[in-house]
N, CA and C atoms as a LAMMPS dump frame, in Angstrom:
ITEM: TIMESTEP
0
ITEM: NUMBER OF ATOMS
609
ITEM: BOX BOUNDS ff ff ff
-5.0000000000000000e+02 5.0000000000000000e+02
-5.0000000000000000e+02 5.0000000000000000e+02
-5.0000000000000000e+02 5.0000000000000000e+02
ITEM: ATOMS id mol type element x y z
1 1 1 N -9.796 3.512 -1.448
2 1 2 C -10.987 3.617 -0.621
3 1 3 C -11.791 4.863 -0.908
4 2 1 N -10.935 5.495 -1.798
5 2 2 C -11.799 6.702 -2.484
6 2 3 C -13.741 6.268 -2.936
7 3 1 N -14.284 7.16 -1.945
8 3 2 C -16.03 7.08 -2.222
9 3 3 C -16.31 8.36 -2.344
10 4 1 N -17.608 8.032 -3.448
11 4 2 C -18.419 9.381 -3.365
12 4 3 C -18.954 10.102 -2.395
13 5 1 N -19.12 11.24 -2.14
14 5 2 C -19.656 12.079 -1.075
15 5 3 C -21.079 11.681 -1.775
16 6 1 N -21.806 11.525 -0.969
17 6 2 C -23.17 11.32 -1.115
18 6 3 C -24.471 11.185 -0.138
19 7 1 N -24.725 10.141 0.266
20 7 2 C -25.695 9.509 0.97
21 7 3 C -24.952 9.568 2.616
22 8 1 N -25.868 9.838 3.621
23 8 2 C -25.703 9.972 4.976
24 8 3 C -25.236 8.185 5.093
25 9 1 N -25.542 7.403 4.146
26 9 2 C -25.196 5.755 4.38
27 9 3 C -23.439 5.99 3.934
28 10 1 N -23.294 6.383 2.991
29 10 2 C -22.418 6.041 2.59
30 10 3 C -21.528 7.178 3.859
31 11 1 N -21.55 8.504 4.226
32 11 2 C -20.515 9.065 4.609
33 11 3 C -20.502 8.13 5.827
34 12 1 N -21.14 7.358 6.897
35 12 2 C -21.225 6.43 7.69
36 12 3 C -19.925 5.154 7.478
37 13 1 N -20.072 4.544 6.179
38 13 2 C -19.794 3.287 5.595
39 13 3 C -18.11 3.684 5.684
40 14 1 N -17.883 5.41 5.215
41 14 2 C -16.381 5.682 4.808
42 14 3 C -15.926 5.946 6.365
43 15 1 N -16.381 6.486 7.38
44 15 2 C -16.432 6.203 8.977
45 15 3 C -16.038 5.408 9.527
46 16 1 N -16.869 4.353 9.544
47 16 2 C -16.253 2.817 10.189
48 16 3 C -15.416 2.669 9.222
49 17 1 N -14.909 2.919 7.962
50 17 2 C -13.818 2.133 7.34
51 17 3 C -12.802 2.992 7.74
52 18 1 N -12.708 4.305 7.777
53 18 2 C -11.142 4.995 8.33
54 18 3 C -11.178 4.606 9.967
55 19 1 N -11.933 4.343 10.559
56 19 2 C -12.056 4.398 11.637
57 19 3 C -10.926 2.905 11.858
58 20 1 N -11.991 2.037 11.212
59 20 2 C -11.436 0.745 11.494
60 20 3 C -9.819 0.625 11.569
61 21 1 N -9.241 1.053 10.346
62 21 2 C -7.836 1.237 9.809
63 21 3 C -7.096 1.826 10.957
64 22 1 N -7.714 2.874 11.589
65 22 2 C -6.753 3.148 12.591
66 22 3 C -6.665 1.986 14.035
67 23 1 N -8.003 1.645 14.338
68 23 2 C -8.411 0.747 15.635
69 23 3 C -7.666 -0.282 15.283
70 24 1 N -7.699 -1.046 14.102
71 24 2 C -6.874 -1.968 14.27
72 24 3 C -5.302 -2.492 14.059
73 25 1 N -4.713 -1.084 13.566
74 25 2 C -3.525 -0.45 13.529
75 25 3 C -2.61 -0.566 14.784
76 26 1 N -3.79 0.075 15.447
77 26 2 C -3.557 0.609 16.655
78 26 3 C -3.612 -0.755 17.799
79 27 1 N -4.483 -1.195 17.767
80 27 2 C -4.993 -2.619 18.651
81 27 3 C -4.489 -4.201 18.292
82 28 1 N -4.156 -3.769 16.879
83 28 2 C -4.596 -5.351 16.672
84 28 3 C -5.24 -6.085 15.881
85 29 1 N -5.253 -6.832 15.12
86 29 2 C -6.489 -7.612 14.407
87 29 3 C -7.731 -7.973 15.733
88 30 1 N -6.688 -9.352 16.721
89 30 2 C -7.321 -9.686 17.858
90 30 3 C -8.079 -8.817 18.58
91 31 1 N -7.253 -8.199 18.941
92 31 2 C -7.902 -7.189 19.94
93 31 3 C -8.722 -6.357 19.425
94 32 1 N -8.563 -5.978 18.079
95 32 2 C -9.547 -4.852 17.261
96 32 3 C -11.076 -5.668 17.228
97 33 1 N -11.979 -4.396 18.088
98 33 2 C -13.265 -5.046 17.719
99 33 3 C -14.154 -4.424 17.136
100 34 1 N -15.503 -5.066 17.038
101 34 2 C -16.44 -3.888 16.139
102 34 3 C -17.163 -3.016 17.283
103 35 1 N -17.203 -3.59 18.572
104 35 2 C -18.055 -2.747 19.576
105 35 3 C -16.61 -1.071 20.193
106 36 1 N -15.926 -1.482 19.92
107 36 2 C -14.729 -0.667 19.476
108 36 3 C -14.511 0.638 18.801
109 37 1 N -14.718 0.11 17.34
110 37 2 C -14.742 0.549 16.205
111 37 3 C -16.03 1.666 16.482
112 38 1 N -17.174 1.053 16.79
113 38 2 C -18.601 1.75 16.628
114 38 3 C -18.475 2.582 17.945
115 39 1 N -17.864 2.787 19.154
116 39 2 C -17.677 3.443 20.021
117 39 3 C -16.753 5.15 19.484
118 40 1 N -15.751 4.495 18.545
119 40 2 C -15.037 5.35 17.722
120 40 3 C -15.74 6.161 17.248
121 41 1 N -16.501 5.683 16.184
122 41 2 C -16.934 6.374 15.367
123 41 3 C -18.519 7.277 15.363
124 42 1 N -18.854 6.812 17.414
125 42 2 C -20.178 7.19 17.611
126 42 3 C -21.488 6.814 17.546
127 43 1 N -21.339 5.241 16.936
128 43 2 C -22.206 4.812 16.538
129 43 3 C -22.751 3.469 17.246
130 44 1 N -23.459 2.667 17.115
131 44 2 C -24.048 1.37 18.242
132 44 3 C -23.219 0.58 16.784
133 45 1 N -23.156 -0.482 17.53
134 45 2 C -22.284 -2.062 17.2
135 45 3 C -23.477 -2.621 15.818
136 46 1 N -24.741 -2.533 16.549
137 46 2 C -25.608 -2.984 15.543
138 46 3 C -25.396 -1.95 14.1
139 47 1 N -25.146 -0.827 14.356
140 47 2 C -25.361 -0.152 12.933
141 47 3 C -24.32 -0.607 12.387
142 48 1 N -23.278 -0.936 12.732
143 48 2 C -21.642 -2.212 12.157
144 48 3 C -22.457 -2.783 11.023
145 49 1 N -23.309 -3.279 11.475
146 49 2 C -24.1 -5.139 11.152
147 49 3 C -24.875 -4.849 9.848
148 50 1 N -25.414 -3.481 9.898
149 50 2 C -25.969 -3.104 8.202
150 50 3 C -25.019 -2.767 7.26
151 51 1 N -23.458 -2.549 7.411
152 51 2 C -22.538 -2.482 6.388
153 51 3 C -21.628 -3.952 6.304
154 52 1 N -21.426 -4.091 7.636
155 52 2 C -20.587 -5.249 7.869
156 52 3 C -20.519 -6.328 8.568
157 53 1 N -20.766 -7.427 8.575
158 53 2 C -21.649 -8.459 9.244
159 53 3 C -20.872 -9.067 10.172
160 54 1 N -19.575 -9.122 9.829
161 54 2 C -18.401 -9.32 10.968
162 54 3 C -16.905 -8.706 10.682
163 55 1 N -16.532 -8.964 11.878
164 55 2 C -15.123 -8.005 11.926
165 55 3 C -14.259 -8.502 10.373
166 56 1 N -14.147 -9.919 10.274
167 56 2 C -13.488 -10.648 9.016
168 56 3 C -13.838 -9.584 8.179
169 57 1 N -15.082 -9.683 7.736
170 57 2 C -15.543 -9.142 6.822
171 57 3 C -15.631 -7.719 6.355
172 58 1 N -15.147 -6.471 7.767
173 58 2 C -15.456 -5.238 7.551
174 58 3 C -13.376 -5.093 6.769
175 59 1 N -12.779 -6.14 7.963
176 59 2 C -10.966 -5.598 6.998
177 59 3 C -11.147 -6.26 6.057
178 60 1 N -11.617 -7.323 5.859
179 60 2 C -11.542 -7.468 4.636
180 60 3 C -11.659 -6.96 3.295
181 61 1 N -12.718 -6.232 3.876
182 61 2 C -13.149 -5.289 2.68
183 61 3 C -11.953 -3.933 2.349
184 62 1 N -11.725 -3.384 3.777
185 62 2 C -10.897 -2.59 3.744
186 62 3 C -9.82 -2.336 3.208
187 63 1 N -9.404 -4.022 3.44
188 63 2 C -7.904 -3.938 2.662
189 63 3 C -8.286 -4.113 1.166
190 64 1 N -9.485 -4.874 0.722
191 64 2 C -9.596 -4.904 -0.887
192 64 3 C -9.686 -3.722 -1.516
193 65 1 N -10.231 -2.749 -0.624
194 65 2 C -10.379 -1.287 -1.341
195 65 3 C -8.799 -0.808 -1.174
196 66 1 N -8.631 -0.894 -0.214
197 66 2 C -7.323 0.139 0.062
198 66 3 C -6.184 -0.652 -1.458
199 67 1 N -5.989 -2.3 -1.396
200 67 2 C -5.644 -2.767 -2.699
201 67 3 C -5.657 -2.051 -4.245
202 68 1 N -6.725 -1.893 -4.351
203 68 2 C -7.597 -0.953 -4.938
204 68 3 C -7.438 -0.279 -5.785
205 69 1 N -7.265 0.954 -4.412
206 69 2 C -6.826 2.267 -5.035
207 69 3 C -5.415 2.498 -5.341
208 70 1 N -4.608 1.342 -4.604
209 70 2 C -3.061 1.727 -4.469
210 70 3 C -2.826 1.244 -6.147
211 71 1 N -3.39 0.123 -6.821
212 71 2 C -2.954 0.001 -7.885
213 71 3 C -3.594 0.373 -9.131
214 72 1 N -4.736 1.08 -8.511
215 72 2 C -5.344 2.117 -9.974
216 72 3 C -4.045 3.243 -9.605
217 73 1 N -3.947 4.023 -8.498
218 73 2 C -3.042 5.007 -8.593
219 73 3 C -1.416 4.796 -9.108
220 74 1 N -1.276 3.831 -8.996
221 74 2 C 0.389 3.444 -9.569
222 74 3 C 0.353 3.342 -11.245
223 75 1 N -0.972 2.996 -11.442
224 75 2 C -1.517 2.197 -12.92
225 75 3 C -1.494 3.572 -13.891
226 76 1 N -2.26 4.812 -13.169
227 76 2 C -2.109 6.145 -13.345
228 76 3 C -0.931 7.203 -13.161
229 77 1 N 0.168 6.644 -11.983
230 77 2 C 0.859 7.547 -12.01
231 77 3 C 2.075 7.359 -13.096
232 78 1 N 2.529 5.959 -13.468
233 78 2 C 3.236 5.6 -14.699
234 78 3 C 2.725 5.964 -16.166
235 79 1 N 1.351 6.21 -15.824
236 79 2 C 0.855 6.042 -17.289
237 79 3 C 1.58 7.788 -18.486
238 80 1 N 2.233 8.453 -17.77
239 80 2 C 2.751 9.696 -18.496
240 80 3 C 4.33 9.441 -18.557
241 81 1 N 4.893 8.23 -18.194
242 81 2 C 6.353 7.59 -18.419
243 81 3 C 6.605 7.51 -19.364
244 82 1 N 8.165 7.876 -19.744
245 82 2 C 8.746 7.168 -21.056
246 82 3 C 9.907 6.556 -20.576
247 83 1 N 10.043 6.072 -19.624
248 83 2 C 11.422 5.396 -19.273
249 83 3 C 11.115 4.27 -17.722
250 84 1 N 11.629 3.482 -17.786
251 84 2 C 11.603 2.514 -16.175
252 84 3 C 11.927 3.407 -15.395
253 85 1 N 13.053 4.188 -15.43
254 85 2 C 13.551 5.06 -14.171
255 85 3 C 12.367 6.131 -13.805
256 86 1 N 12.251 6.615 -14.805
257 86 2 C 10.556 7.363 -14.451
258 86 3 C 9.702 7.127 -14.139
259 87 1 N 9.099 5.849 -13.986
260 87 2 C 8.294 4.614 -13.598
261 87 3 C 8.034 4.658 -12.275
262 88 1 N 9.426 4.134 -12.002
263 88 2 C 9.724 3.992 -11.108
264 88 3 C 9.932 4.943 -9.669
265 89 1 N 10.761 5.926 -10.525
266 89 2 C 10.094 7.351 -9.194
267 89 3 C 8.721 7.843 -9.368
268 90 1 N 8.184 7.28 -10.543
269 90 2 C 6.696 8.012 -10.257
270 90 3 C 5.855 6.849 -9.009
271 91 1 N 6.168 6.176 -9.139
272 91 2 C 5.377 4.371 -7.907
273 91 3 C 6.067 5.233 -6.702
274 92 1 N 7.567 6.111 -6.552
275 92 2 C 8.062 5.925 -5.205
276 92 3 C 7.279 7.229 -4.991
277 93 1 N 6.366 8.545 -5.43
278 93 2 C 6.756 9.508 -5.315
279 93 3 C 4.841 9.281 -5.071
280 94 1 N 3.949 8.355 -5.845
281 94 2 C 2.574 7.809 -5.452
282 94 3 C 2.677 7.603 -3.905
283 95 1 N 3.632 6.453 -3.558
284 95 2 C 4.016 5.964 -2.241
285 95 3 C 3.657 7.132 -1.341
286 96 1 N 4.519 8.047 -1.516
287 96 2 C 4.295 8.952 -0.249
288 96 3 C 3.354 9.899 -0.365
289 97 1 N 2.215 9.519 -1.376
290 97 2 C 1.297 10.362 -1.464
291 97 3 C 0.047 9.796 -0.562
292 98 1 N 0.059 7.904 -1.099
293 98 2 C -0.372 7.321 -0.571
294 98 3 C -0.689 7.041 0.601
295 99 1 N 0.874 6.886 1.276
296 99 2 C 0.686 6.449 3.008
297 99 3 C 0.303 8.358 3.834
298 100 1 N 0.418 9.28 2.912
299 100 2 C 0.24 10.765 3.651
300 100 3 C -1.52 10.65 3.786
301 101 1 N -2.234 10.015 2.246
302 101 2 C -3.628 9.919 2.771
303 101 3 C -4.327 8.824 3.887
304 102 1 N -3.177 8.064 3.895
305 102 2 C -3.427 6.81 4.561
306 102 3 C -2.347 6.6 5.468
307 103 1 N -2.229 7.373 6.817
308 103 2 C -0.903 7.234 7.724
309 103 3 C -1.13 5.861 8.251
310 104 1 N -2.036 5.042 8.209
311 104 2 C -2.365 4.284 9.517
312 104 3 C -2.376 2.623 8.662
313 105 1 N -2.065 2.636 7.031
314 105 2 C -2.548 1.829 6.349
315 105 3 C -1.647 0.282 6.12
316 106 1 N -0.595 0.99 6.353
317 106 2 C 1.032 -0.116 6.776
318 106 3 C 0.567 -0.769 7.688
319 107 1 N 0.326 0.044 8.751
320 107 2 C -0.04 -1.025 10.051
321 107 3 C -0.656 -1.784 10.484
322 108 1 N -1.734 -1.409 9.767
323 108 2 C -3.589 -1.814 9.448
324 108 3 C -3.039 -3.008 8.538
325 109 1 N -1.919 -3.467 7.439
326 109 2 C -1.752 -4.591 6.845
327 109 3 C -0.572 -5.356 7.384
328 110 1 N 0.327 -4.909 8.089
329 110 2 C 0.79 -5.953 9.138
330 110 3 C 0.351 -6.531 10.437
331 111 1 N -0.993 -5.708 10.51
332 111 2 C -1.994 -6.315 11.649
333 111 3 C -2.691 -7.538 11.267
334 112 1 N -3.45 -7.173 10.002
335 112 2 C -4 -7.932 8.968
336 112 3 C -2.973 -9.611 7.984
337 113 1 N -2.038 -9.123 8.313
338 113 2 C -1.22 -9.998 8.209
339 113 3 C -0.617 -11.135 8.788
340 114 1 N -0.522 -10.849 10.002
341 114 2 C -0.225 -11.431 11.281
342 114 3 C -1.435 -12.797 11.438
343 115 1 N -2.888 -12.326 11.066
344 115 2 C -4.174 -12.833 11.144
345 115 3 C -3.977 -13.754 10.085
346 116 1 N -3.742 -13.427 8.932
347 116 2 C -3.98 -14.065 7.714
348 116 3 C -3.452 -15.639 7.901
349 117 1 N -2.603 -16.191 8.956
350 117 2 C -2.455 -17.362 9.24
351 117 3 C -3.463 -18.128 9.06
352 118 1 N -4.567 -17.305 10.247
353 118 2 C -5.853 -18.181 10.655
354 118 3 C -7.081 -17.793 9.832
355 119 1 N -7.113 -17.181 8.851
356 119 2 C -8.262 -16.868 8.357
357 119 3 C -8.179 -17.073 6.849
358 120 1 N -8.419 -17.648 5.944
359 120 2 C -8.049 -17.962 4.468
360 120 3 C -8.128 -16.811 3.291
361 121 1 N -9.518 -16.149 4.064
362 121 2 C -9.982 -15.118 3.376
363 121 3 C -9.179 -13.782 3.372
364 122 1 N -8.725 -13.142 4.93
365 122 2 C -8.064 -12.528 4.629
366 122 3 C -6.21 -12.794 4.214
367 123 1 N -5.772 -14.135 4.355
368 123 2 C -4.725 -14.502 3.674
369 123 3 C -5.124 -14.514 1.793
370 124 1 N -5.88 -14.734 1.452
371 124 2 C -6.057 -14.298 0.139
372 124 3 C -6.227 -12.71 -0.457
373 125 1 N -6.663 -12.091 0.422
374 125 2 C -6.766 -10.81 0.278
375 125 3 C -5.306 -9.999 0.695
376 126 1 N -4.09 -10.42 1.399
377 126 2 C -2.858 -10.056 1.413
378 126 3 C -1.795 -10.662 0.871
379 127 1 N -2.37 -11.96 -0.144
380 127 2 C -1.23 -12 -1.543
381 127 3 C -1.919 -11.336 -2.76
382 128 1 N -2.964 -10.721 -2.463
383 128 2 C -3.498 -10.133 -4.164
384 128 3 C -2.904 -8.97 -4.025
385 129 1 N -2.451 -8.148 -3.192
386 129 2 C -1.591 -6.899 -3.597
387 129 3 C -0.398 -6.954 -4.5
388 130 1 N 0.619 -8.107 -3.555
389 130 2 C 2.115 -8.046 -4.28
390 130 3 C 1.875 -9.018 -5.7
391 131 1 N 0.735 -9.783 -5.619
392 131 2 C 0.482 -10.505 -6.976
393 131 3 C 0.209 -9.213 -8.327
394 132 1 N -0.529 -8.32 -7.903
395 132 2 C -0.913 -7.315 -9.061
396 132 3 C 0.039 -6.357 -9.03
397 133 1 N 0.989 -5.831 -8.142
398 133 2 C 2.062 -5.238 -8.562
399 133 3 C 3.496 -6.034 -9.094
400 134 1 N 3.413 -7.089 -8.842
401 134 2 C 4.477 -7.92 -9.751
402 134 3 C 4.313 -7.902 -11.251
403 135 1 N 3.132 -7.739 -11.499
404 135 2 C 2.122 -8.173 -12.92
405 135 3 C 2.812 -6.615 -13.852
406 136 1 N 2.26 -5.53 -12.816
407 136 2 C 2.767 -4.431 -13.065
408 136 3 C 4.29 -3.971 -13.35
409 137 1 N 5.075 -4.717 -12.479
410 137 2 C 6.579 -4.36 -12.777
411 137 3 C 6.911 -5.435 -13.593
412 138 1 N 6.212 -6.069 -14.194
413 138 2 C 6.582 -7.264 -14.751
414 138 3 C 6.457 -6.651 -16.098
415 139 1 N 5.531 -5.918 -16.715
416 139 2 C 5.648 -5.431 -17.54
417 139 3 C 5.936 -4.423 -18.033
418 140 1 N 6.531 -3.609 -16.789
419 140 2 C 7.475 -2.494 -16.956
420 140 3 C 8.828 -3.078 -17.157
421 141 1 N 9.056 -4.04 -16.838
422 141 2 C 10.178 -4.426 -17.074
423 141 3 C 10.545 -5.243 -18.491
424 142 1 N 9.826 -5.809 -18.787
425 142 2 C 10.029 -6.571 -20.494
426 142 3 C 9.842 -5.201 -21.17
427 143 1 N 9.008 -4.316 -20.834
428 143 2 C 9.156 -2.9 -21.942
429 143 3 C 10.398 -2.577 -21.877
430 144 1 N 10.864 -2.453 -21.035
431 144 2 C 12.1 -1.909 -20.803
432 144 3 C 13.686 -2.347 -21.49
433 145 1 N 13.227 -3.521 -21.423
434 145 2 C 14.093 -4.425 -22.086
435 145 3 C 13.96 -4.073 -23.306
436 146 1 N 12.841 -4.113 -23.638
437 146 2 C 12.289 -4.35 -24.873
438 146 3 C 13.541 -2.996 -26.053
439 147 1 N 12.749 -2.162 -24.992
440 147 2 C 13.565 -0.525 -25.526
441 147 3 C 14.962 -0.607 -25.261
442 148 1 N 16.096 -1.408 -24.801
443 148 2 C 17.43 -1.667 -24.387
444 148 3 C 17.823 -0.587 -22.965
445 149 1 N 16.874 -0.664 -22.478
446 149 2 C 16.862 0.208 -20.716
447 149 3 C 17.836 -0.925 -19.785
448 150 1 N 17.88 -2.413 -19.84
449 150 2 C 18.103 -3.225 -18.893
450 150 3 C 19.505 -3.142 -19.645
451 151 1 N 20.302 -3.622 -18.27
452 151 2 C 22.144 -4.16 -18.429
453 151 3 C 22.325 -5.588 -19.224
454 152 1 N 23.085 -5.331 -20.401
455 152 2 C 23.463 -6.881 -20.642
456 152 3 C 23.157 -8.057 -20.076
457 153 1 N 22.39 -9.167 -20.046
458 153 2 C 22.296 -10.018 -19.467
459 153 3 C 21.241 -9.921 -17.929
460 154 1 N 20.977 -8.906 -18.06
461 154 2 C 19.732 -8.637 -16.445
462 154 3 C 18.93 -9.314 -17.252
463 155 1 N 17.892 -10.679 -16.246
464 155 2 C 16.935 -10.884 -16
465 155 3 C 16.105 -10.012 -15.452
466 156 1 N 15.338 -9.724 -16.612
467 156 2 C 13.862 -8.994 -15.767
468 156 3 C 13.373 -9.261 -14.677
469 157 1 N 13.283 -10.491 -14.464
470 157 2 C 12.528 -11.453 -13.385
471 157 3 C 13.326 -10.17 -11.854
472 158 1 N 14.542 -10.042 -11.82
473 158 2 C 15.229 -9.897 -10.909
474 158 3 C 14.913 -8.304 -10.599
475 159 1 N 14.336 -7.245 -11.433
476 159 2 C 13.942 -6.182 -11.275
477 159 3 C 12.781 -6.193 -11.009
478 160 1 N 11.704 -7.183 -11.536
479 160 2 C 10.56 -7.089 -10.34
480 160 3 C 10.664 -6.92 -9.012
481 161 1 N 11.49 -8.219 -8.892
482 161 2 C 11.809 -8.504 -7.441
483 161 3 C 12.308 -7.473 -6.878
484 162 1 N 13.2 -6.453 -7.455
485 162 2 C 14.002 -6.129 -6.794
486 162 3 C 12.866 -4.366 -6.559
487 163 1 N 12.309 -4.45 -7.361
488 163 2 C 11.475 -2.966 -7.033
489 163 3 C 10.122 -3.333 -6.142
490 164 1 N 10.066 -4.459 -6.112
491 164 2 C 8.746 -4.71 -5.139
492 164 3 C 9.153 -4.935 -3.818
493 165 1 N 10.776 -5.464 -3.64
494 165 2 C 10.98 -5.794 -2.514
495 165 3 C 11.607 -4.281 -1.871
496 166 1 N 11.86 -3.184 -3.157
497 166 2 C 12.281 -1.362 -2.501
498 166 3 C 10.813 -1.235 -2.18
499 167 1 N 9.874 -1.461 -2.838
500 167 2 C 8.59 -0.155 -2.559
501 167 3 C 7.825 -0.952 -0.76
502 168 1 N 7.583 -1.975 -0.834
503 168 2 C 7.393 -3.092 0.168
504 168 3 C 7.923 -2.551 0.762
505 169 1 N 9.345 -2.208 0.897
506 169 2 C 10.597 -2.324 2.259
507 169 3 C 9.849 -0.829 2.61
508 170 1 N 9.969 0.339 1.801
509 170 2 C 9.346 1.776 2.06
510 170 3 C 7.788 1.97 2.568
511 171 1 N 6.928 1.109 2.359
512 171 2 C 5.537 1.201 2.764
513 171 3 C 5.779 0.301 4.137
514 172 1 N 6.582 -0.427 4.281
515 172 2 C 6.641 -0.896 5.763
516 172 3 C 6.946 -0.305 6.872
517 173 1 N 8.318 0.729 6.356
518 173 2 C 9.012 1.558 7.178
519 173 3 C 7.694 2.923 7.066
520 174 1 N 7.246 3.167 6.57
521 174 2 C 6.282 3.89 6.916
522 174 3 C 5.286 3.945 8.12
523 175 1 N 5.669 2.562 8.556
524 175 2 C 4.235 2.302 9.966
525 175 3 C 6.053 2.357 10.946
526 176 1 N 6.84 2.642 10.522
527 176 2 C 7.811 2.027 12.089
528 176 3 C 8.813 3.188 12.477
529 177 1 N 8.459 4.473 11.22
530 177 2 C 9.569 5.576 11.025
531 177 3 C 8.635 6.906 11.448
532 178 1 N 9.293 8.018 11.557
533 178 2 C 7.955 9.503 11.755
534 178 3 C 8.241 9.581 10.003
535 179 1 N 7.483 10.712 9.815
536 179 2 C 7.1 10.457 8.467
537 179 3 C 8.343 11.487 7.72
538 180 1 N 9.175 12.679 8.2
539 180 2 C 10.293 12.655 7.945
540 180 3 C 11.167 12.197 7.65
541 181 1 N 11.496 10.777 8.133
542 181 2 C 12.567 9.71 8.416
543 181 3 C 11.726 8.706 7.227
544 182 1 N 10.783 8.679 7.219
545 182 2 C 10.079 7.947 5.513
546 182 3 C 10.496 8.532 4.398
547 183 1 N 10.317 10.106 4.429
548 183 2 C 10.199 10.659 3.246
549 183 3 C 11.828 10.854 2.478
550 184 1 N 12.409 11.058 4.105
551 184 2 C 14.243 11.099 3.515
552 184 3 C 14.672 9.867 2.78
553 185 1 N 14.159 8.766 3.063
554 185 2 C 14.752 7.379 3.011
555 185 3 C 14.357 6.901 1.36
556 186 1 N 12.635 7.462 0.995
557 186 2 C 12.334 7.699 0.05
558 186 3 C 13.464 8.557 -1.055
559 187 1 N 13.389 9.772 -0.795
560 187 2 C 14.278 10.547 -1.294
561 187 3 C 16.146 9.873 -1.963
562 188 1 N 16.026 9.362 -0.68
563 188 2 C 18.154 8.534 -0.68
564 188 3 C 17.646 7.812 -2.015
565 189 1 N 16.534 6.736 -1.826
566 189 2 C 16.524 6.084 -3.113
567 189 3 C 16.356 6.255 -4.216
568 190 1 N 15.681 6.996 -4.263
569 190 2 C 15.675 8.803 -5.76
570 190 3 C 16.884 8.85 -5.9
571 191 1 N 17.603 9.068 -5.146
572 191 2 C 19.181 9.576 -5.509
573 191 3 C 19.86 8.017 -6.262
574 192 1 N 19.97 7.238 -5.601
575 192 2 C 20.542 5.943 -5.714
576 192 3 C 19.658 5.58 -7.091
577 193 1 N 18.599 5.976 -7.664
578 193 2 C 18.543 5.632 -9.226
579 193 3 C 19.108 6.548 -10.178
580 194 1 N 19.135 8.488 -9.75
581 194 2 C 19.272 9.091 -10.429
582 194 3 C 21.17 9.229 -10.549
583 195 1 N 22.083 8.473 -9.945
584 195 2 C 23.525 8.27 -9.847
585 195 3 C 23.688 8.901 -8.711
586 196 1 N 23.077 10.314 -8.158
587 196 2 C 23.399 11.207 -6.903
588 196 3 C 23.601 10.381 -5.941
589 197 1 N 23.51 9.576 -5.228
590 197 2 C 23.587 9.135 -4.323
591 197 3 C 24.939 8.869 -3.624
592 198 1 N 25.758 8.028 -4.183
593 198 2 C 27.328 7.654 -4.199
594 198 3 C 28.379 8.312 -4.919
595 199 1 N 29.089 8.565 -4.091
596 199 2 C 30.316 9.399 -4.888
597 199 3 C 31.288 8.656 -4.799
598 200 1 N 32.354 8.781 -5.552
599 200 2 C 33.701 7.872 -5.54
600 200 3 C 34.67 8.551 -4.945
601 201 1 N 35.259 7.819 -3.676
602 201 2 C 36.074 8.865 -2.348
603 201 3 C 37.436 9.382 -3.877
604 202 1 N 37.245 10.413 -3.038
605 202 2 C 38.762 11.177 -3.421
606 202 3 C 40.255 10.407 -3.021
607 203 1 N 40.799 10.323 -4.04
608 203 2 C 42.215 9.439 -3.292
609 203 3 C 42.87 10.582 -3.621
């Protein structure tokens, strides 16, 4: 959701959009409204209506940006890797860079989620996330292979899964944990790739 500082329109436009993220975090899809939102942010309901024509339409947007940026920044933070395991703590180590600029952004997409039943548009707009990071570990993972990184016989297929369903599980617990209790949990799993994690009891 990164915008230019610029135009009195635009610092407005980035307003109602952090604004929104929290209101409906906080409220609700349902309950989140735009006369709400524009109370938030100081502004009349009608000035909503010159960026965003309806509520659908203002998360919608929100979450496409917030989409966005999360996978130019992952796209960037791998790009100085020479190994999956490095990859991979670099996506977990984005994560908490991510939800620190964006505390409210987990919640804002299980709000958004909840909705996506009844609305097509934003149900299309909350499978294009895990669709473009599958794409992404998908081809971190045949590299990987490629270079003899994977165990005898691992299906790649199963390390997508299995790192989308860690980073997923960590950006969720981010809306349900204080951000201490995120960052440790983050951390345990750092350990649990780098061997630290488990020790073998003393007999």
């Amino acid at each position: 959701m990164a915008r230019r500082a610029g135009s009195d329109g635009e610092a407005t436009r980035s307003a109602i959009e952090r604004t929104a993220i929290r209101h409906v975090a906080s409220m609700g899809y349902a309950a989140a409204s735009l006369r709400g939102i524009a109370d938030e942010v100081g502004i009349t309901k009608a000035a909503i209506y010159h960026y965003y024509p309806s509520k659908s339409e203002l998360v919608d947007g929100i979450l496409g940006a917030l989409v966005d940026e999360w996978i130019a920044r992952i796209r960037k933070a791998i790009g100085g890797t020479s190994s999956l395991r490095e990859q991979f703590l670099a996506i977990l180590e984005e994560a908490l860079r991510f939800s620190a600029d964006y505390p409210e952004a987990a919640r804002f997409s299980s709000a958004v989620f909840i909705e996506a039943a009844n609305d097509p548009r934003l149900a299309a707009s909350i499978e294009r996330r895990p669709k473009l990071e599958s794409t992404i570990y998908r081809d971190m993972a045949r590299a990987a292979a490629a270079r003899g990184e994977l165990a005898p016989g691992l299906d790649p297929r199963a390390v997508v899964d299995a790192f989308a369903a860690v980073v997923q599980g960590l950006l969720y617990l981010s809306s349900h944990l204080s951000r201490t209790r995120h960052v440790a949990a983050v951390r345990a799993v750092e350990q649990l790739l780098s061997g630290a994690l488990l020790y073998a009891p003393v007999e």
